[in-house]
Structures are given as C-alpha cells and as structure tokens.
N, C-alpha and C positions, 0 to 999 in steps of 0.2 A: 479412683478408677485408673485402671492401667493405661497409659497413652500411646498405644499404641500405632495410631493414624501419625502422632508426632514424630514417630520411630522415622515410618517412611516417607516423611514431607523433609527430614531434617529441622525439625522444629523443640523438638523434645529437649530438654535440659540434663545431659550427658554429663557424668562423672566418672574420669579415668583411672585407674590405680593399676601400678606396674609393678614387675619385679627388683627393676632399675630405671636410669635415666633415659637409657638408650633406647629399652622399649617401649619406655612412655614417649621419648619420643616417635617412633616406628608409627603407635596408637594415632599418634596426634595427626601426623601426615594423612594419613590413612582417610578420617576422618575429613580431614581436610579437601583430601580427594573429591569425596561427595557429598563438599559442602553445605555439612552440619554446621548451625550456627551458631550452638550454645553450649563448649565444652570446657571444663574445670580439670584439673589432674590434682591427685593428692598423693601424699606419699605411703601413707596406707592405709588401710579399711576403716579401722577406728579413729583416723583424724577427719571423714568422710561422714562420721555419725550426726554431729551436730548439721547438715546441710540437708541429710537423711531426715532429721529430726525438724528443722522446719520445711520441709516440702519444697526442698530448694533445684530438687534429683527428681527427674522422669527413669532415668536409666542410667544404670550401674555396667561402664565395660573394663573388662579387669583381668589380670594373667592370674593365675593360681592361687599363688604367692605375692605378697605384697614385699619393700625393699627391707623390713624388719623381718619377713620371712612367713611373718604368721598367712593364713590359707584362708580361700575365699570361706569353704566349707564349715571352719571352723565360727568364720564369721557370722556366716549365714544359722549357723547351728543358735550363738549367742543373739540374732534378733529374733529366732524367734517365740514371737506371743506378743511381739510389737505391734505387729500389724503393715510392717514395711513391705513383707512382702506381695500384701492384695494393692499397695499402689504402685510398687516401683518394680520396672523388669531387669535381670541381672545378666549377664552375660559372660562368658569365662572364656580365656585363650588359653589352651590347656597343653602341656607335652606327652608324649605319647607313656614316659612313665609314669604320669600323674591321673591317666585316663580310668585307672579304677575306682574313681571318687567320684565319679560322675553319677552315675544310680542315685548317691546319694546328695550332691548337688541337687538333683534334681526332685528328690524329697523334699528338700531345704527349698524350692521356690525356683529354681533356675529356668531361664528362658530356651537359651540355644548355648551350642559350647562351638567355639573354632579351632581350629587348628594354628599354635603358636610358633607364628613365623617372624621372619625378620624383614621380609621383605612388605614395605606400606600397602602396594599396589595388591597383592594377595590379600593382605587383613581385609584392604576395601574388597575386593571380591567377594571374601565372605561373608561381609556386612551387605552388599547386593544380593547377594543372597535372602540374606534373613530379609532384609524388604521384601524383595518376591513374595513372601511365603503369605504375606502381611495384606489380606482383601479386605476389604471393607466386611464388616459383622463376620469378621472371623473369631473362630473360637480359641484362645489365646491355650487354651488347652494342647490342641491340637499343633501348634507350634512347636512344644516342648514335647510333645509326645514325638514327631519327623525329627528330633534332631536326636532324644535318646533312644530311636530305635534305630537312626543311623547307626548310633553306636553300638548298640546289639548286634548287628548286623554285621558290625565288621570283627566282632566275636566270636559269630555263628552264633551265638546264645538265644537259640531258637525259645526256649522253653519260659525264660524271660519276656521274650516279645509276646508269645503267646498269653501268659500272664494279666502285661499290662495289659496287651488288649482286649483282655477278662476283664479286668476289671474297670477301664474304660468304659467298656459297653454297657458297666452296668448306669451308668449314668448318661451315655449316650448311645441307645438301641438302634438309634437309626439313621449311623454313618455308615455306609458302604464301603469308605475307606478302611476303615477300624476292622471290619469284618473281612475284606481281600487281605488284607494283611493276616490274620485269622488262618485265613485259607492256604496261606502262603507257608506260616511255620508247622500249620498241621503235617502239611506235604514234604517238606525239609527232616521235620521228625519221623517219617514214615506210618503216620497217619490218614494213609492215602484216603479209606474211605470215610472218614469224618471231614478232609478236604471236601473231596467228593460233595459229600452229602450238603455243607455249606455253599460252597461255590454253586449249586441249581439251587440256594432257595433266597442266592442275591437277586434285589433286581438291578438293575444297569441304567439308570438315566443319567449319569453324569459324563459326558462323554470325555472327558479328562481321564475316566477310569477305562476307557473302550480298550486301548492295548494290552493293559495288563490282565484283563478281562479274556482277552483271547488267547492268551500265553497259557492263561493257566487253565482256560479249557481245553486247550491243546496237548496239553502237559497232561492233565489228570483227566481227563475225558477223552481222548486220542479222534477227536473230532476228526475227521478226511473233508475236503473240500467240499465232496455233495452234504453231506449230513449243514455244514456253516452257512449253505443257500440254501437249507431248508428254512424259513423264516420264523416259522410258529417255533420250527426246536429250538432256533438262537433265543427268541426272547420269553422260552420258558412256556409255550402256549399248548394244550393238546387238546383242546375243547372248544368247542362252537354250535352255537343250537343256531335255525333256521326257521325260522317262521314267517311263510310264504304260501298264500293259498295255490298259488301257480304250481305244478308238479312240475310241469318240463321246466322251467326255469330254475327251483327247489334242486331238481337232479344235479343242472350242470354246475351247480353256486358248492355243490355238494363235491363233484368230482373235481373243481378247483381249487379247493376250501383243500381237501388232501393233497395236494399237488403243492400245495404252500406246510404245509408237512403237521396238519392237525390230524391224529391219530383218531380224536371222537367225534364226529359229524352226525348230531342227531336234527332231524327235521318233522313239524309238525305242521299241518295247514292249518287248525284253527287256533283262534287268541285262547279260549277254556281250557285245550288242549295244553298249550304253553305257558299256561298261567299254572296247572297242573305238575308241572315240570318244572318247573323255576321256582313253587313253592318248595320242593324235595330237593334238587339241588343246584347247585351254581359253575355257570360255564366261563371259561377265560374270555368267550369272544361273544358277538350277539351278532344278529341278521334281522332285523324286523322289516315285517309290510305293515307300513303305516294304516292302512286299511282293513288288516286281516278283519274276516267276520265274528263275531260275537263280541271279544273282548279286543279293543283296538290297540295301536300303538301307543296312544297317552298313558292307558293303563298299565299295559307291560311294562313301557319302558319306568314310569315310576317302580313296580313292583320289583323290577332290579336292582334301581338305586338303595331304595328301601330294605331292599337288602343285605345293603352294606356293599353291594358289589359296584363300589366307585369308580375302579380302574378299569373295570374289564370295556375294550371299545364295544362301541355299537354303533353300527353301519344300520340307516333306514332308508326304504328303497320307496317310493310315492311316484305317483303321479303329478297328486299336487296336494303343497300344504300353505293352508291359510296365514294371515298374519300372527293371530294368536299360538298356533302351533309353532307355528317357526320361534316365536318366543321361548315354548317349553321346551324345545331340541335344545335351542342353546341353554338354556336354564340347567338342564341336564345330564349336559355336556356330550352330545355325540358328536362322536368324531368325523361320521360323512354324511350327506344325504344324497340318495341316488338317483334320478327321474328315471321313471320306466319311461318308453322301453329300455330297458337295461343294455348297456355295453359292458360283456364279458370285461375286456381290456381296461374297461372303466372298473368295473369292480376289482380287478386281479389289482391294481393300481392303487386303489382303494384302500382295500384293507392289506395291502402290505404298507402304506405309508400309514394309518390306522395304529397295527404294529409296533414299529418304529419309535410312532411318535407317543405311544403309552410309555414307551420304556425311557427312550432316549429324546426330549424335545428338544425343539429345533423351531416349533414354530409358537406364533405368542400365545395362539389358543390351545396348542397343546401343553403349555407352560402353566397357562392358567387351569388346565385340565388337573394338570399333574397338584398344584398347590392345593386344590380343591380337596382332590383325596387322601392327601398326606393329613388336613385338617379335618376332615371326618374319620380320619381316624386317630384325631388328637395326637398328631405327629406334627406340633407348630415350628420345633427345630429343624424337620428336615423339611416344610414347607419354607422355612426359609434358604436353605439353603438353596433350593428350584427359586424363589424369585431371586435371589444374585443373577441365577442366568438368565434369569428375563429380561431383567437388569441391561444384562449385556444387549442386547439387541438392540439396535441405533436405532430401528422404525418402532419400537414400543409404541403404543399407547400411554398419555400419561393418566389418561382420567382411568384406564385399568389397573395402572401401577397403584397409583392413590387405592384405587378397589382392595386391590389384592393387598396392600398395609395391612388395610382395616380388616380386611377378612383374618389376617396374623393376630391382630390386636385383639379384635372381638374373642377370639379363641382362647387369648391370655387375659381373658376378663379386663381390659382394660378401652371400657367403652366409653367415657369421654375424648381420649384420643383415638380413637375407629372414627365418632363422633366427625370430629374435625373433619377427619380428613373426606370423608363420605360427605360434607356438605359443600366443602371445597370443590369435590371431584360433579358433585350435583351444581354447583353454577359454573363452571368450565364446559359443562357437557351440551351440545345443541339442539337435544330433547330428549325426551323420557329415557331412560335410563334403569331397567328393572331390576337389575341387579343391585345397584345401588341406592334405589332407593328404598330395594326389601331389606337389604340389609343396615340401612338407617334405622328402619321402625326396628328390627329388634336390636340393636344400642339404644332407640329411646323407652324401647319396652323394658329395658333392664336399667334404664336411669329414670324411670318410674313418669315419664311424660305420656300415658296410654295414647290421650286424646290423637297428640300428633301423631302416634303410633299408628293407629287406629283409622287415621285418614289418610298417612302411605299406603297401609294394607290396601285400601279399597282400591285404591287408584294400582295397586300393581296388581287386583285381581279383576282390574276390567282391560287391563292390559296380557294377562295372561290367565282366564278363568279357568284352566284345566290342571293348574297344579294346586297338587293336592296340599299336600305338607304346607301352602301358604294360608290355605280356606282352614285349615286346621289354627293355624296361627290367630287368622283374623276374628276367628271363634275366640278364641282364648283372653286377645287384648278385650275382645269385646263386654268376657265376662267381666276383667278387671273396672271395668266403668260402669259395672251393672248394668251395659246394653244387651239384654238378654234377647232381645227381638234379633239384632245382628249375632248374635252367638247362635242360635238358632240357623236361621240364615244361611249363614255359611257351613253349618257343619253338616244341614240337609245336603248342600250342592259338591261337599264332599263324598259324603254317603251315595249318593247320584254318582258318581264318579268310579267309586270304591267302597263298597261299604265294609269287605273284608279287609281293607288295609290297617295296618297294628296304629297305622299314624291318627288313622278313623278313629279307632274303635278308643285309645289312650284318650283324644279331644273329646267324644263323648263322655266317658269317664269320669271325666275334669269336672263336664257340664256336669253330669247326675250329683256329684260332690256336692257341686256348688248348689243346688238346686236342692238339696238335704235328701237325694234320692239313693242312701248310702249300701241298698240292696243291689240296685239294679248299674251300680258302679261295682262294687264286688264281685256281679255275675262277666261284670265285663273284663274284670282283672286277674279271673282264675288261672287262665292261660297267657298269658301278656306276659313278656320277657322283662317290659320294661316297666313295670306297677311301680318299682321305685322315683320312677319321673311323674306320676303322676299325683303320688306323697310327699313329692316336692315341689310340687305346681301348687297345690294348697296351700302349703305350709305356708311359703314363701307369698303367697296371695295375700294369705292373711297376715301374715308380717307387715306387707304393704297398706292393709286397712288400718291397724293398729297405729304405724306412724304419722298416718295420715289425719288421726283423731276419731276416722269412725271403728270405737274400739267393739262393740258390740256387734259388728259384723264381723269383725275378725274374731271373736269369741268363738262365733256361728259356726266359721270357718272353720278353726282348732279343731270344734268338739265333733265335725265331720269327718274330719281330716284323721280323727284319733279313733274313728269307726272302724275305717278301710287299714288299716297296717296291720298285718298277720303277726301273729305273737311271735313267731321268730324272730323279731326285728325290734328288739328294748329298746336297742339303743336310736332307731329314728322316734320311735313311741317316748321315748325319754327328751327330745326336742320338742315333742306336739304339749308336752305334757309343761317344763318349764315354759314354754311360749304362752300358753294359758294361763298357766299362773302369774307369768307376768303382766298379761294384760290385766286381769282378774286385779290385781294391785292397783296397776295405773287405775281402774276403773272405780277405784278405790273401794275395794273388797278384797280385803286382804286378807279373811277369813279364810273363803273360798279359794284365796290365790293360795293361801301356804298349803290347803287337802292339793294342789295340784304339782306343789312345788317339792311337796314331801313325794309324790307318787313319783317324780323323776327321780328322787333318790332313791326309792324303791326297785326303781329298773336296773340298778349298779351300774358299773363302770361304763362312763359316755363323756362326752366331750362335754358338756353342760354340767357336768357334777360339783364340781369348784363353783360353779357359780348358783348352782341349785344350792349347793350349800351355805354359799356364804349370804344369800338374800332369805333364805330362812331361817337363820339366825336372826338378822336384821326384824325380820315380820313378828320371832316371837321374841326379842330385845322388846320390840312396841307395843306388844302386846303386852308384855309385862308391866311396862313403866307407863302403860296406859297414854301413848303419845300415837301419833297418825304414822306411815311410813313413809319418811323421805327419801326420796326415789332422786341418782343423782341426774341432771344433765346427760342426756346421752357426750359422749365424744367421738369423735375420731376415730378411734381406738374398739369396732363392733365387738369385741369381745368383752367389755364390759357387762356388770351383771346388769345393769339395767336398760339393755337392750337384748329386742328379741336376735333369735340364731334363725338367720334362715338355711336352709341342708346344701345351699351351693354355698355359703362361706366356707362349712365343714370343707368339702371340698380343697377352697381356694387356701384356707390356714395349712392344710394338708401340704399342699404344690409350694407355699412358703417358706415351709418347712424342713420338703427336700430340697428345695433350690439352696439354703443356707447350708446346706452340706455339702456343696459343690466351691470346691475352691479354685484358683485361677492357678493355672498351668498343673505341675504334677503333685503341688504338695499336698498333703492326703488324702491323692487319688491313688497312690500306687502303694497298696494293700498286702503288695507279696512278704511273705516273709523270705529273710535273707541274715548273713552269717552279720555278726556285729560292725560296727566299723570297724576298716580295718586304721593300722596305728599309720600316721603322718607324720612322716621323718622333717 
C-alpha cells in the first residue's frame, strides 16, 4: 500500500536521485528542512532498483534526469508490470522544457511534479505543499489528478482537463470536485450551456467548494444579489408540499415558503390527500402536521423516505410528540420539529437552516443526515468523504462516529468489522441506543446469528413500534428460525401501520414464499419494483438452511423460490437451479441434483455456468465409475463449486471486480488518446 500518512508525519523511507551533486544536495537540505527522517540519495534510477526491489523505498523524489542523464519517464516506462508502482509514490522536479512529459509521467504512476529550483527553502515549500493535500482517507487519485491539471491549466489545455475529468468520473461519480472542474473547462471552451446545465445539477455540501461555487454561478448564471438571498434558488430547491389541517396557518407557511424563493408551493389538509400526492410525485422540501387526520405523520413521513427521497428536509410541526415518536423523527431523520402554536420567525429560521444544512453541514446531525443518504443510495465514497467532516468537529459524538463506520462498513459488506465497532459503541453508550442497536441485528443477520438478531429487533420495536421497515425486518429474521408466530406478529402490525407500503407488501411476499403459498406471493409481486429482493431473500434463505445441515428445508426453499422468477430472468433462475442441485448432492441424490444441475446449464450464460459445469461432469464421472460424489470441503474461497451462490455474492464478486480495475493515482485511469511519445533528447 502506498504510505502516504508516512509522506506527511516525515516518516516514509525517501529515495533521492538528481541530476547532479549540487541538486542532490539542494534535495537533501530541503528535506532536511522538514525534518524527514529517513532519506538515501543515489546516483541514478537504476542503482535505486535493488532497494525498489526489497521494499527498502516508500517514496521516490527525483529531477527528470538522473547524473548519467537517463529520465525518470523512461524509468518509470521500464518498471512497468512490476508492481512498483501500486506501493511506492514518485515525485519529479521538473524544468519548464521538460514539462511536456508530464501527461505521461503521469500514465507511468507519478504522484505530483515540482517546480526545479535551486533554492532548498522553495523545494521545501512545495513539499508543504504536497503534505497539505495529504488528509486522512484520501484518494491518492485525486492527488495526482490537482497536480496534472495544474499543469493543463497552465496550458490552457482545456479539452484535456475535460478529458481526464471524463474519465475520472467514470470511476468516481460522486466528487463534486471532479465535476466543478467539469464545469469550469466547459465554460473556458465555450460551452456555456452544458456548464450551465452541470453547475445546477451539483449539490454543494462541502464547503471548501462554496467559493468556487459562487464564481461560477455568477459567471455562468449572472446571478444579482436578490436572486443569491433567495435561499430555495441557491440550494437548487423549487418545491414544497404542506400538509396542514389548519388553513390560516397552511396560507401564511405558504406565502413564506415563496418569499424563501420556492416557485411550487402546493398544500393539502388531509394525510389521504397527501399520501395521494407523494405517491405521483416527489418535493424537494416537506411541511407535515404530525397529527394531520386520516393518515398521520408516522405514515407520510415513512412514505417519503420510502421513496427514496432521503435528502429532501422535513420540518414537523406538533403539539406534542411522545417518546416513541420522538424516536422515529430521529430514526428518520427530520431536520426540525416545531411546537404549535407556531412562530412564523421560528419557522422562517427553520427551514432556511433546514436548507442549508441538507446541502452544506455544519452541524453533527445534519452530517449524519447527509452520510445516511449518500448510503441509501449506495454512494459509500462520497459518504465518506461527509464523515472526514464530521470528523472535524471537536464536540463529535464518539459512540455516533463508531455508528456512522459501521453504517460505511455494513454498506461495503464488511460486517464483522461494522460488528465491532457497533458493540463497542453499544457498551460506551449510557442507554438504549436504537440506532445502534438495529443496526447490530442486521450485521448479525448477515453473519447468520438470527437468534441474537432477532432479540435486538424486539427490543428496538418496543422502543420505536411505529417504524415500519424495522417490523418488516423482525418479520424476516423471524422466518429465518422458523418463528412464524413472530413473523406473523410483526408483519400484521406492519400492515396496521401501512398495508400499501412496497416494504409491506415485499415482507409479505417473503412470508407467502416461505409458507409454499407461491400464488398469492406472485399476486403480490406483479407490481413490485423491487421482486428481485425478494428472490433473493429466498435464495439466500435457503443457502443458509443448507449450510446449516437442515438441507431439506432449503430444498423447500429452492423449489419455491424457482416458482416465483419470471422467465425473463435465466440467469437468477440458473442460481435457484444450480443451488438445488447442489443441495440435492449433498443430500446425497445426485441423480436428481445433476436433472437440476443440467437445467442451469440449460438457462446459458450466468455466473454459475463454470461451476454447473464442472460438478456435472464430476456427478456423471461417478456415475459412470459407479462411485458416490465426493463433494470438496467448502473454502474460503465461496466461489467454489461446492458451495452454494447466494445472488448478493453475485453482487459483491461484481464490486470486486471493478474495484481491481481501479488503480492508484493516474495510471490507467487516463484513457484519452494522445499523439505518441514524444522523442527525449
């Protein structure tokens, strides 16, 4: 791994190589300066390989040319396929007519380039530099990316920046930085409105970006001072629904609400009414009265989240709200709650900090707001970039820090250590904790512990009995241990809650599956957006019966599970179909496992095919030579053929997969094509 933390403590183990004496010495002062403690000089590139070669080098800083003359690039060109460059960072002192080799430095692996000077005190400068740049869980990417689009930049070489920052994004969609830049060379090129059009569909919460942010909507938008205290137009808002039995109060929240500069103000008094509305379409802001009639605030406000509209704030305005409520607000995440009788100045106050703090946080619950929605919507990179600034805040929470890890980790499948830290943070904490500890049971629900699963659920649905999505859950663990009385249970007082919600109708589903009731799960799946979650709630169910030993329930499982998949879909019907067969073996029926194992191969190309293949070979090998089928040891290693697939591995081999095609800093991330190298005199 690259050591980059060593860069900036002065700890890293530095390798100098100069043109000459003099500016190795120059280097070495330099160095000296800000006391780095562990630096070597060599006299040139290739006498530097053996030390390369045992892992003797963190970082490589070096002038162009070495004192035999040969050039970094051409060095850099000869390691690689080594491997030197995913551990070791390079850094070049470069002269301004040696500056067109840089592009492709920077192909070859290069860090940052400096400017080749004579004076010590300058090098150090720009070695402060490169520290600056260097935060904790930075992307070493992004390094090398600010150092060669300085140099584009002092090019003009707009079409270049644009480019890389193409092709950047395709691996990282959701820097804000990468995209202002974006925005920047469209505008340069005379692309005004493809800037334009980019620059309103940033959002803005990093407030490192806020200036630049305003430059360029001032530049390409010719914003005037009233349009920039309009608040809704700064942070991109022109919608707000209002759900408010009260009329006169409904009016004036209405004629306030445009005065903060939302163009759509639609208001409704009843909850049916609003639930009507929010099913069709979706508002940037929200108003509720926690008490509206018919359908109430618990319901709505779930029925937003549920609809994926995680960022949009919502202000609720009560009287009064119990203990349990007060739980699902936060669970939630609204941003205010308002006691009637209402203060106009109190709401104007409100949702302009509201606002604000969706786009740009500042404070730790809106931080946590913010990380919440980046991971629903399976954005864990730029959810981490919002905890760094949590991070920063001196009065953090630690037992929330710990939370918000683990909410990162859980998101990257990596739920022994979520694990951890969630139990840590659970005996730190000086009582119930429901965040924490829902998000405990599902890590142990996915490291296959139900039971203990199963008794967090309970205890965090007597602590918050009105959220839905969790009674759905406790339903689910419940089926896993064949408690079908609690599966029941809970998904009635879901149903009581909601019985048109997708999260309802999907947990019922589950249940009819499990319950071999494969018509009246069909009926419930014909409109259901997300039927593919519920073919893999089975699947994966019965995976977990099978390793377990109880393999004839997980047969059950399969052969329900292989009911409900619409023929469109071979290739998950090609995992129900191998997973069968497998068990069918283990249960040692290998007759019936190979009709099963054969029919995966029948569904053609899937991810199981290789392995359908090669254990059916195996079944009729033994069939022939009249011997039993030896079935290895599972490993390690779940893609083996004899272990079952469950359809979130698929998944996670998938995210593997492109992660391995992500290399450190620029080398082949920068995709552009360009004229050959040029010749090095």
């Amino acid at each position: 791994m690259l050591d980059l933390a060593g860069i900036k403590q002065g700890t890293a183990a530095v390798a100098v190589v100069a043109e000459n004496e003099i500016k190795r010495r120059q280097i070495m002062d330099a160095f000296g300066l800000l006391q780095t403690r562990n630096v070597q000089w060599f006299r040139s590139f290739f006498d530097m390989t053996v030390a390369l070669d045992k892992r003797e080098v963190q970082w490589v800083y070096a002038s162009f040319r070495d004192e035999e003359g040969e050039t970094l690039l051409a060095y850099l060109q000869h390691l690689q396929g080594a491997g030197y460059t995913d551990s070791i960072c390079f850094s070049v002192m470069i002269r301004d007519a040696d500056q067109q080799h840089l592009p492709h430095l920077f192909d070859c692996g290069l860090m940052s380039w400096h400017e080749n000077t004579d004076n010590p005190e300058d090098i150090a400068q720009g070695l402060f530099r490169l520290h600056k740049k260097i935060e904790p869980d930075i992307n070493p990417c992004m390094i090398a990316f600010s150092y060669l689009k300085a140099y584009y930049k002092s090019q003009s070489r707009w079409t270049d920046i644009l480019r890389l920052t193409d092709n950047l994004l395709r691996l990282y969609p959701f820097d804000d930085m990468l995209r202002l830049n974006q925005v920047e060379a469209y505008a340069k090129l005379g692309e005004t409105e493809k800037a334009k059009t980019l620059l309103l569909s940033i959002e803005y919460y990093d407030p490192a970006t806020a200036e630049q942010v305003m430059q360029l909507r001032s530049i390409l938008l010719k914003e005037d001072e009233g349009s920039m205290r309009a608040l809704a137009y700064q942070y991109q808002m022109t919608s707000v629904l209002i759900v408010d039995p009260i009329d006169e109060t409904a009016q004036v929240l209405q004629q306030k609400l445009r005065e903060l500069g939302f163009q759509i103000v639609e208001h409704c008094s009843s909850g049916a009414r609003a639930a009507e509305i929010i099913s069709k379409r979706s508002f940037d802001f929200y108003v509720l009265e926690w008490q509206t009639p018919g359908l109430s605030g618990p319901f709505l406000l779930q029925r937003i989240r549920e609809k994926g509209q995680h960022e949009a704030p919502i202000i609720v305005l009560t009287e009064i709200l119990d203990r349990t409520d007060s739980q699902l607000v936060r669970e939630m995440g609204v941003a205010q709650v308002l006691r009637r009788p209402l203060s106009i100045q109190q709401f104007m106050m409100a949702a302009a900090w509201s606002m604000s703090q969706s786009r740009m946080p500042t404070e730790a619950s809106s931080f946590e707001r913010k990380i919440q929605v980046h991971l629903n919507r399976g954005e864990a990179e730029r959810a981490r970039q919002v905890l760094r600034g949590f991070q920063a805040i001196s009065t953090r929470d630690p037992i929330k820090e710990k939370y918000l890890k683990a909410c990162i980790l859980y998101h990257e499948q990596r739920y022994f250590e979520a694990k951890v830290l969630l139990i840590e943070a659970t005996h730190e904490s000086a009582g119930d904790n429901v965040h924490v500890a829902a998000l405990l049971a599902k890590c142990l629900i996915k490291l296959g512990d139900f039971q203990a699963a199963l008794s967090l659920l309970k205890r965090c649905t007597q602590l918050s009995p009105k959220h839905i999505e969790r009674l759905c859950n406790l339903a689910e663990v419940a089926l896993q241990i064949k408690n079908v009385h609690t599966a029941e249970d809970a998904l009635q007082k879901a149903e009581g809650l909601d019985h048109e919600s997708p999260l309802v109708k999907k947990a019922r589903a589950k249940v009819a599956v499990a319950g071999g009731q494969t018509q009246r799960a069909l009926d419930l799946m014909k409109n259901m957006n997300n039927a593919q979650d519920v073919i893999a709630y089975l699947n994966n169910m019965a995976v977990a019966f099978v390793k377990t030993g109880d393999i004839p329930e997980g047969m059950r499982l399969y052969k329900n599970c292989g009911k409900i998949i619409p023929e469109d879909r071979p290739d998950l019907k090609a995992i129900v179909d191998y997973n069968l067969g497998l068990a069918c073996v283990k249960n040692e029926d290998p007759n019936l496992g190979s009709v099963h194992i054969k029919a995966a191969l029948d569904r053609g190309p899937s991810v199981v095919y290789a392995r359908a293949e090669s254990l059916h070979k195996r079944i009729l090998d033994a069939r022939r030579l009249n011997i039993s089928v030896k079935l290895n040891v599972a490993s390690s290693d779940s893609r083996s053929e004899t272990s079952e697939l469950s359809i979130e591995e698929v998944n996670l081999f998938q995210d593997r997969e492109a992660e391995r095609r992500k290399a450190y800093f620029l080398r082949g991330l920068v995709l552009a094509e360009r004229p050959g190298l040029p010749k090095v005199s």
